[in-house]
Backbone bond lengths (Angstrom), bond angles and torsions (degrees), N, CA, C in turn:
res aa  C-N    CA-C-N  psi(-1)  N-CA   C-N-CA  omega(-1)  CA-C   N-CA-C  phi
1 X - - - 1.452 - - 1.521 109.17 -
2 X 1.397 105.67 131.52 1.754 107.43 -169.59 1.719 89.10 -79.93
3 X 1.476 99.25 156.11 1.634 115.01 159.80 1.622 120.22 -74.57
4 X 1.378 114.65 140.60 1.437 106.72 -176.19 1.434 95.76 -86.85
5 X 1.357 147.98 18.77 1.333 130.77 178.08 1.740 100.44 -130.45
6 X 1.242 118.54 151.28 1.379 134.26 173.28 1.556 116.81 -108.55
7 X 0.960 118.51 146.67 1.791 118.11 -173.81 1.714 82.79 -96.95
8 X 1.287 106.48 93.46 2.116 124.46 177.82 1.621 93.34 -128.14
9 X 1.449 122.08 -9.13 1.228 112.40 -162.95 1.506 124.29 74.77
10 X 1.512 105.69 4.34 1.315 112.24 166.27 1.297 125.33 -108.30
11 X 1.621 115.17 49.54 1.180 117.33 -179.52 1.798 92.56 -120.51
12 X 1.530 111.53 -20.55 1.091 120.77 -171.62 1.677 103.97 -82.15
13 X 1.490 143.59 169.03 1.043 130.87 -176.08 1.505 73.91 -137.28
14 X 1.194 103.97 134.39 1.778 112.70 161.92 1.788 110.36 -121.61
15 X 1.220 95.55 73.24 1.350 103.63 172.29 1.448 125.16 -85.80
16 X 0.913 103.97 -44.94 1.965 131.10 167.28 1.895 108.02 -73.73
17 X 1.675 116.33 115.39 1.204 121.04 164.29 1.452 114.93 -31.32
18 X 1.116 127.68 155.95 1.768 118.41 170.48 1.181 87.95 -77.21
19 X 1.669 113.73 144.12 1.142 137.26 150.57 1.662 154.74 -62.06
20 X 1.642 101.19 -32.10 1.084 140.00 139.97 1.807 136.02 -123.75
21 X 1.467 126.61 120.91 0.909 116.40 178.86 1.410 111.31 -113.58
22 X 1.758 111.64 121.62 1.141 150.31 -174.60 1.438 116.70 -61.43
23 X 1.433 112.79 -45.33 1.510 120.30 179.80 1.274 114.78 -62.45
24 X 1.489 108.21 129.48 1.630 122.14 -174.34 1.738 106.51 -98.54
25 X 1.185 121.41 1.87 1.980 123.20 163.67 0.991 97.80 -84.36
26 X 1.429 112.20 163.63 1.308 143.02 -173.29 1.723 80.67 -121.70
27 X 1.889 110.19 123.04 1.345 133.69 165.54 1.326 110.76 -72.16
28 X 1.429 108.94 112.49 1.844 97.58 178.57 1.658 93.44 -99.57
29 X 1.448 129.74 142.20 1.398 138.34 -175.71 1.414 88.86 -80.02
30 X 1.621 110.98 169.26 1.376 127.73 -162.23 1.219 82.97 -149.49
31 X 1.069 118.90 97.18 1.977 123.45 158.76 0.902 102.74 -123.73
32 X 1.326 135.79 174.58 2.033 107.33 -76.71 1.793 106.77 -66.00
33 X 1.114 114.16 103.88 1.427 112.29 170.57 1.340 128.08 -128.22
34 X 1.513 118.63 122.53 1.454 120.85 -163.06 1.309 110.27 -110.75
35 X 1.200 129.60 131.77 1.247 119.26 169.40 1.637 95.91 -120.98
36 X 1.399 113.82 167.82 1.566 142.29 156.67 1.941 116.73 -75.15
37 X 1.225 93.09 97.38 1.895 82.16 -174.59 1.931 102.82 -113.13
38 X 1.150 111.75 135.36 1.391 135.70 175.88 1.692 95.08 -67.52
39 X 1.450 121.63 136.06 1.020 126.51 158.76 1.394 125.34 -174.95
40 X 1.537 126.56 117.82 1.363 113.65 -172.68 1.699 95.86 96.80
41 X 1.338 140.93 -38.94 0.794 144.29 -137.78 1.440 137.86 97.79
42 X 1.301 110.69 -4.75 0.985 139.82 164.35 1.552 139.14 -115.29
43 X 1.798 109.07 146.88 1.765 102.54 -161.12 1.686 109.68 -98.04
44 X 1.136 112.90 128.16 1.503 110.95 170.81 1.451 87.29 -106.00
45 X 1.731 83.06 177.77 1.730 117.13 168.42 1.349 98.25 -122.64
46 X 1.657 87.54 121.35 1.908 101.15 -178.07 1.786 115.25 -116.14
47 X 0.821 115.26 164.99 1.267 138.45 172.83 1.083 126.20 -83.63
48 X 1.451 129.41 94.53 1.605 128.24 -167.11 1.800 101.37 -87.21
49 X 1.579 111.06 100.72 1.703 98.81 174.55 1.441 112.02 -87.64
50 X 1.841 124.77 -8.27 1.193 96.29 160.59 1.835 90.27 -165.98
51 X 1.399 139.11 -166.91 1.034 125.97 -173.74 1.809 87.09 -161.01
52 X 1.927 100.15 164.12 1.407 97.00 176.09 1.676 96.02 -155.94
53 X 1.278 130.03 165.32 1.484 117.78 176.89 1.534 102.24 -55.55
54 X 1.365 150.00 -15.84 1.354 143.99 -161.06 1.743 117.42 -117.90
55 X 1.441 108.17 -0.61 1.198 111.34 -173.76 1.559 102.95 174.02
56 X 1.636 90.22 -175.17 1.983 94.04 169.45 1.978 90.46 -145.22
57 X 1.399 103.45 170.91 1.514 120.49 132.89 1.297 123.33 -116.11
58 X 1.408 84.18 140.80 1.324 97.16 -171.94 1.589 129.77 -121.00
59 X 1.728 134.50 124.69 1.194 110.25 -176.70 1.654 119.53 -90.25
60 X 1.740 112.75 130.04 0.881 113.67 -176.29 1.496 126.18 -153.81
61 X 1.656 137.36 117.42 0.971 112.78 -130.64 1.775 104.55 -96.01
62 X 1.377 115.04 -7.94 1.668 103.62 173.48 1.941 101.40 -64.83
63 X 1.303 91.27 175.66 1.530 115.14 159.29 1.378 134.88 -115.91
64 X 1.534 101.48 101.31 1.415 100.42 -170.30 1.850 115.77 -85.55
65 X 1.450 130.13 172.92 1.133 115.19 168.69 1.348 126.65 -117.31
66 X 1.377 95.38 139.44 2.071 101.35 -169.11 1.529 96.42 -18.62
67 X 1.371 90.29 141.24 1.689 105.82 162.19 1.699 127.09 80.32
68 X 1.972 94.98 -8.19 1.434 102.98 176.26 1.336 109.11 -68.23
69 X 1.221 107.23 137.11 1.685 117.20 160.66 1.980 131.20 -52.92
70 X 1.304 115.73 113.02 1.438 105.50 -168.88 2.052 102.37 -129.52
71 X 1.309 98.58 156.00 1.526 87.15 177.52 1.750 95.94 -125.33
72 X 1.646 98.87 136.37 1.980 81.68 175.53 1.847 80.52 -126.61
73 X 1.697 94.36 146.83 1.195 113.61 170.33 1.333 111.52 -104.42
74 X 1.591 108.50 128.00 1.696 121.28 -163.22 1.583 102.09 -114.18
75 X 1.083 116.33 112.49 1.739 120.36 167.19 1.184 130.52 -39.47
76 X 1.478 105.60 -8.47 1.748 115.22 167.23 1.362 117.36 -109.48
77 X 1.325 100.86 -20.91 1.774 109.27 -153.00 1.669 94.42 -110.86
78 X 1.386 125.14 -40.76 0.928 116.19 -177.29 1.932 115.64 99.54
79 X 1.235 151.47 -132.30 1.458 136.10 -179.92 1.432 118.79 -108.07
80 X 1.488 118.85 80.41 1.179 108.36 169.01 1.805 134.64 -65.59
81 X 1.267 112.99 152.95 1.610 103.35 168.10 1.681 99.25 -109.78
82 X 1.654 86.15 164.24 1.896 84.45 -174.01 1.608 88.63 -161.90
83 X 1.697 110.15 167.27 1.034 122.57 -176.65 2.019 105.47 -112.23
84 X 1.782 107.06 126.71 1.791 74.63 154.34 1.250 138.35 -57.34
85 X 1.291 121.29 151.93 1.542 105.78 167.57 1.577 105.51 -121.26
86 X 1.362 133.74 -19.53 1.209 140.89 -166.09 1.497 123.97 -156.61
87 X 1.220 144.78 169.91 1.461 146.86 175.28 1.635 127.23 175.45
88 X 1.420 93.39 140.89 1.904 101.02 -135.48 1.439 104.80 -168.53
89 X 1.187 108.28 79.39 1.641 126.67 142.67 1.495 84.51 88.69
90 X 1.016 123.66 59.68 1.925 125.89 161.49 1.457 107.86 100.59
91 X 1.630 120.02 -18.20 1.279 120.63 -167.63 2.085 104.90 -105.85
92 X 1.276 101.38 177.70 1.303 109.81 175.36 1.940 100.38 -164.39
93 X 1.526 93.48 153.27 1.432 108.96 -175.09 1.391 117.68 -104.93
94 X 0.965 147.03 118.81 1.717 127.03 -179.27 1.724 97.38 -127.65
95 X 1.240 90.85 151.07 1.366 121.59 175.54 1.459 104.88 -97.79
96 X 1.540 118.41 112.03 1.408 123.18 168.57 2.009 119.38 -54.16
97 X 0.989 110.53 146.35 1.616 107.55 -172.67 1.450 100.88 -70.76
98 X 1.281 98.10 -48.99 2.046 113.00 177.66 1.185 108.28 -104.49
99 X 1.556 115.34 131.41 1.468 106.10 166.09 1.476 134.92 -37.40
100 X 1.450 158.16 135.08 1.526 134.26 146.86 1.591 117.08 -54.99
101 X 1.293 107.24 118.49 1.442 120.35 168.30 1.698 109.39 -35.91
């Protein structure tokens, strides 16, 4: 029997601002920044809306699921791997495998 809910991040309601924020990086924004991300087996061109040594968001319009494996290639950094962690209204969050220096 299939589940009627999908891990899209739309099971969560984010109606309420976060209350506490936990993350110890400082988010540097990425305007206009594109990277190339591996996923599925396949390469898009994504939308970097912001980046941190521990992860990025990212805009992108499939839906991937928590925990899928993705690679985005960064013009400075060169081929990272990363994990999803979340996904929410066109965007997605990944957690880098290795920190960025």
């Amino acid at each position: 029997m299939a589940a009627k809910f999908s891990l899209d991040g739309g099971m969560i309601p984010r109606t309420v601002k976060r209350l506490f924020d936990e993350r110890c990086e400082e988010r540097l924004p990425a305007q206009p920044v594109t990277a190339a991300m591996t996923f599925r087996g396949r390469k898009y061109v994504v939308r970097l809306v912001n980046t941190s040594s521990s992860g990025a968001m990212i805009s992108f319009a499939e839906v991937p699921h928590i925990g899928e494996d993705i690679t985005l290639s960064l013009l400075d950094r060169g081929q990272i791997s990363a994990k999803v962690r979340w996904v929410r209204d066109g965007r997605i969050g990944v957690n880098f495998d290795s920190g960025l220096e």
